[in-house]
C-alpha positions, 0 to 999 in steps of 0.5 A: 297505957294508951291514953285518950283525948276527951274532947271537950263539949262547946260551950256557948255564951251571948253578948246583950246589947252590942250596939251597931252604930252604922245601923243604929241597931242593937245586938244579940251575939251568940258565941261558941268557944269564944267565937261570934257564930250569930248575931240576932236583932229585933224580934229573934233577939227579943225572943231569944232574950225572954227564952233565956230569962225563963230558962235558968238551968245552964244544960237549958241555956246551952242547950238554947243557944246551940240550937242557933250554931247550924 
């Protein structure tokens, strides 16, 4: 019996806020599998952050967030 490896869809999380204290900046972290893949401030973390308060469904959010991965 031949066996197949399923291979495992990303799955992708933020962190609000991360605060930089060299910059005094606040952050946005995007992660994929658990590694930091972009960091957003200001106003793409702004607008990202409104994206995902009106977007609920978890395919959305994933989908929203992956966009950032490329």
């Amino acid at each position: 019996m031949n066996k197949k490896q399923v291979k495992n869809s990303p799955v992708y999380t933020y962190d609000y806020p991360v605060p930089d204290y060299a910059d005094n900046s606040i952050y946005l972290v995007i992660y994929c599998n658990g590694k930091n893949i972009k960091s957003l401030k200001n106003e793409d973390a702004q607008w990202l952050l409104k994206a995902l308060e009106i977007w609920t469904s978890p395919e959305d959010i994933q989908a929203l967030l992956s966009s950032y991965h490329y």
